[in-house]
C-alpha positions as CSV (number, residue, x, y, z in Angstrom):
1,X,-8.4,14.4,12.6
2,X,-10.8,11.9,10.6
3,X,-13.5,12.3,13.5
4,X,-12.7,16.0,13.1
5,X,-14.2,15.6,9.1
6,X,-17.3,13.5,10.4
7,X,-15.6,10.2,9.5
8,X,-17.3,7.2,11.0
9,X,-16.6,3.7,12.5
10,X,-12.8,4.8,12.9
11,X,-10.9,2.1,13.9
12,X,-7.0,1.8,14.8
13,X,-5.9,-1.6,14.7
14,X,-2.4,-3.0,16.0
15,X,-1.0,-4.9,12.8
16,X,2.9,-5.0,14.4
17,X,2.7,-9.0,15.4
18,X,0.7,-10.0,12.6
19,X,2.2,-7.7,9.5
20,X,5.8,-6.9,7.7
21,X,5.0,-3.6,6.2
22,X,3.1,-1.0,8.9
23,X,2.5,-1.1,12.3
24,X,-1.1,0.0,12.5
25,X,-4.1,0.2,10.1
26,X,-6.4,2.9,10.4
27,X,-9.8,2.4,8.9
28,X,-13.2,5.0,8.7
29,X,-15.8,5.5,6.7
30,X,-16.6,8.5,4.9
31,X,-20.6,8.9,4.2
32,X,-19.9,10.6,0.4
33,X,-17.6,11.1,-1.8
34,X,-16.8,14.2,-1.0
35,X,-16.4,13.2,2.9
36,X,-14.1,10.8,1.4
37,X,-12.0,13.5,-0.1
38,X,-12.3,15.6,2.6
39,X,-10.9,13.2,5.4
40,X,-8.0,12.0,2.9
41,X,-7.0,16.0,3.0
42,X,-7.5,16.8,6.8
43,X,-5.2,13.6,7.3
44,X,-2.4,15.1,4.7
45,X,-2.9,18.6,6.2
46,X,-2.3,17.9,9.9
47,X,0.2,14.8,9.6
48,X,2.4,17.0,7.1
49,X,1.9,19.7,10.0
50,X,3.7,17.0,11.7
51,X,6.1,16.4,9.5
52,X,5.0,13.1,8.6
53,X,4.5,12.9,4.7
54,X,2.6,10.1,2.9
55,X,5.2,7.5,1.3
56,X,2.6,6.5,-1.0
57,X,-1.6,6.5,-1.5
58,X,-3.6,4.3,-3.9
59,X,-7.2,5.1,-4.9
60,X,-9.6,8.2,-5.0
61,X,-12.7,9.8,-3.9
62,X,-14.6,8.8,-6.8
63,X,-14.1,5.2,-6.5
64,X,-15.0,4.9,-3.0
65,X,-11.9,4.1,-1.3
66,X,-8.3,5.7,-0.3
67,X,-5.5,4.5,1.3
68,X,-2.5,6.5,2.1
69,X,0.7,4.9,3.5
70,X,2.7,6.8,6.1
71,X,5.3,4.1,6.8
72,X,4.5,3.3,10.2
73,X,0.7,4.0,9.7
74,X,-1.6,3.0,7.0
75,X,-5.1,5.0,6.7
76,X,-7.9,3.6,4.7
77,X,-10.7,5.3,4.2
78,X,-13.7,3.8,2.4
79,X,-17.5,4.8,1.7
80,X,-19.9,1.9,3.1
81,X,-20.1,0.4,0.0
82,X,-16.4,-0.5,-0.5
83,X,-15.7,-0.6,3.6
84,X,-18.3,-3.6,3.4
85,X,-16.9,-5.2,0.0
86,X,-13.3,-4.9,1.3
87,X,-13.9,-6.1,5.2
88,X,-10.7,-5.3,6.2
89,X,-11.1,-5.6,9.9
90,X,-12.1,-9.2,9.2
91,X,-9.2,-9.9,7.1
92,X,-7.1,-8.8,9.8
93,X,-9.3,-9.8,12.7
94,X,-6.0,-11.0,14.4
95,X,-5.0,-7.5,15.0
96,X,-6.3,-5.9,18.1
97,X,-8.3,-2.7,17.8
98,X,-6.1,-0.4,20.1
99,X,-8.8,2.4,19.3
100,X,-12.7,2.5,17.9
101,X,-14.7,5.3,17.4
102,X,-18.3,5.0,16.4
């Protein structure tokens, strides 16, 4: 769904072993703000097609990051700017990357 919105770098890391709260982090990059925003509402759209509903979601478009907490899934989605600043895959570099999508 991300890739679907142009997203980029998408990456879906395995968090179970190493984390208390989610089982898998996804992170992308949106090239705008507006791609930002656009993502963050594809991934509402189809996972509440699914049934899934977000829990909880922190952040906005305009500030360069999002991150939307579906229990067993948390998506982050960041311009380059704040995907850089925040380096989340290094912070949880001990969580394989089950899934990467340049």
């Amino acid at each position: 769904m991300a890739s679907e919105k142009q997203a980029s770098d998408i990456v879906l890391l395995d968090v179970r072993d190493i984390c208390s709260f989610t089982d898998y982090f996804v992170i992308c990059t949106g090239e705008s703000e507006r791609q930002v925003n656009t993502v963050y509402e594809e991934m509402r759209r189809t996972l509440k097609g699914a049934g899934a509903y977000p829990l909880h979601y922190e952040g906005n478009a305009e500030c360069g990051w999002l991150v939307i907490d579906f229990g067993d899934v948390v998506a982050h989605i960041f311009t380059p700017e704040q995907r850089s600043y925040y380096h989340l895959e290094q912070l949880w570099e001990k969580a394989p990357a089950v899934i990467r999508i340049q």
